[in-house]
N, C-alpha and C positions, 0 to 999 in steps of 0.2 A: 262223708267220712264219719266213725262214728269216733267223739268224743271222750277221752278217756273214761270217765266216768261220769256220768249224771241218768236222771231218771228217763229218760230217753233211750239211754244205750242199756239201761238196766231190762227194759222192758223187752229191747230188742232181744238181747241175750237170753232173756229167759222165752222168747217166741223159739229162739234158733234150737233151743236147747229140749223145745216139751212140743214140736211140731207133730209127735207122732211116729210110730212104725212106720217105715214102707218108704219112708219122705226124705228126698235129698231137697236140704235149703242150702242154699249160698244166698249172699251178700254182695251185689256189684255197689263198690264205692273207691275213692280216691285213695292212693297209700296217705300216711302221716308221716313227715318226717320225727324220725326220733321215737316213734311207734313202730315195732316188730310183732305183726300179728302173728301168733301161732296156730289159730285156729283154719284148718285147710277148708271149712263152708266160705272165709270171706275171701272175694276174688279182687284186686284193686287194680282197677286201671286211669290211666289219664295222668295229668299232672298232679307231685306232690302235695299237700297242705302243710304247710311248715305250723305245726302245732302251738309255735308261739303267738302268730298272727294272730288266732282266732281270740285272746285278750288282750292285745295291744292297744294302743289308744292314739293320738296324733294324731299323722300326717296317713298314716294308715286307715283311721279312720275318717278322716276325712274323704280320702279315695273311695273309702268300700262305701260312705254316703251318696258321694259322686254316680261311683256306679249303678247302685240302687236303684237311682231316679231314672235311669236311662235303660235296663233291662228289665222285663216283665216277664214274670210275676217277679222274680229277684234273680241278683248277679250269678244263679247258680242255673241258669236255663240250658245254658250251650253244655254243660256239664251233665244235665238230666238223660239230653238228648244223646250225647254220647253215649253216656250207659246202657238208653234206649238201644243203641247200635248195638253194641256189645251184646247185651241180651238177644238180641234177635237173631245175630249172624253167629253165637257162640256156644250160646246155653237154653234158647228156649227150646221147649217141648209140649206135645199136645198133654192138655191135660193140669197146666201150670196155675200155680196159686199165686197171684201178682201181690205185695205186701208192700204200698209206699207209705214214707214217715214224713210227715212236715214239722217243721221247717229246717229249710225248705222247702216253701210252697209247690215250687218247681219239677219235687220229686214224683209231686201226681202226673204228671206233664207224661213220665212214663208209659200209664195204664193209658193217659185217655189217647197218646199215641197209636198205639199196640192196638185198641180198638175202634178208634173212627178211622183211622189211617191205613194199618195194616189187615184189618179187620181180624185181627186173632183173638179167638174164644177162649176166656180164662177167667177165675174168680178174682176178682177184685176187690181186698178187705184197704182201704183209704186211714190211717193210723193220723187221728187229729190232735194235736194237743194243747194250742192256741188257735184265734180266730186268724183269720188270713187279713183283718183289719179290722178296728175297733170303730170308727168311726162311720166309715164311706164316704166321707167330705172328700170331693176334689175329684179329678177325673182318676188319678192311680185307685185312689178309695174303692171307686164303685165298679173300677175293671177288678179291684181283688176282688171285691163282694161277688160279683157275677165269678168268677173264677172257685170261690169256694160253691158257691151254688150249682155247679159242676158238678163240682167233683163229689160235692156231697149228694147229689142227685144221682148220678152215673156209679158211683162205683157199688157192687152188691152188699158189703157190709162197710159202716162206720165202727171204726173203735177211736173209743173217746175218752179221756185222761181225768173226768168229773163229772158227776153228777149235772153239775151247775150246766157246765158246756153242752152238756146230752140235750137237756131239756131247753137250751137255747138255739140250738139248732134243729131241734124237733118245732120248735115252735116256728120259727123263721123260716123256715125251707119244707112244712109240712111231713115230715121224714115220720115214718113210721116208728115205735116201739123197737120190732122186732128187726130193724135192721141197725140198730143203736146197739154197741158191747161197750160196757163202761168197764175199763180196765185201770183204777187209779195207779199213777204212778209210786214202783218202790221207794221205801227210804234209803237215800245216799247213805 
């Protein structure tokens, strides 16, 4: 789902909005409650996200910790995967430019379904805009680390939120220049 406002959803909107001549983009994501999308590109399926959740703190957060630890890459997998549905049986078409945002970790789960699984030919641009883990201590740590190693491996272009992050995953993962688009994030 995207976020009322922040530079994440800023970034997204202005991909949706300057894609190009000729280009139908949609958006598969979750509705929000208390959010009335106007725009007829974002398509929502699945269960709501009740908009206040996503700042709350307790007992709520404690669950959404809970659950953390126990789905991989993050609580938002089974959700990825539906989308994955959705696109497949709904909306895809030969020819398709696949565009996942983390985090979300999970939302690359998408692309690399679509091609190791389904084996469907498509561009692949992987939208990075923190590490998938800071540290790699611990067994979750170094399943993220291999998991961003993935995706930053497989997918045909990285777009990445800083300088700083480009050149850190250029280094770590050998990633070439030219498949690196550094796109800072807008000001809120």
């Amino acid at each position: 789902h995207l976020p009322v406002i922040n530079p994440r959803t800023l970034r997204i909107g202005h991909l949706m909005r300057n894609a190009g001549t000729g280009m139908e983009v949609i958006m598969i994501t979750n509705p929000v409650y208390g959010v009335c999308e106007t725009d007829e590109r974002i398509r929502t399926y699945g269960l709501p996200v009740h908009a206040a959740m996503r700042h709350s703190g307790g007992l709520l957060n404690g669950w959404a910790h809970l659950m953390k630890g126990l789905f991989f890459p993050d609580v938002f997998v089974l959700n990825s995967v539906w989308h994955t549905l959705i696109y497949v049986f709904r909306h895809a078409s030969p020819g398709d430019v696949i565009y996942t945002v983390s985090h979300p970790v999970s939302t690359h789960l998408v692309a690399i379904l679509l091609r190791k699984i389904l084996r469907r030919k498509f561009v692949w641009f992987a939208d990075i805009g923190d590490r998938f883990h800071h540290s790699g201590k611990g067994l979750r740590g170094r399943m993220l680390l291999q998991w961003e190693r993935k995706v930053c491996n497989d997918a045909n272009r990285l777009v990445l939120n800083s300088e700083f992050l480009t050149h850190e995953l250029m280094k770590e993962y050998g990633i070439t220049p030219g498949k690196c688009l550094m796109v800072p994030n807008p000001p809120v």
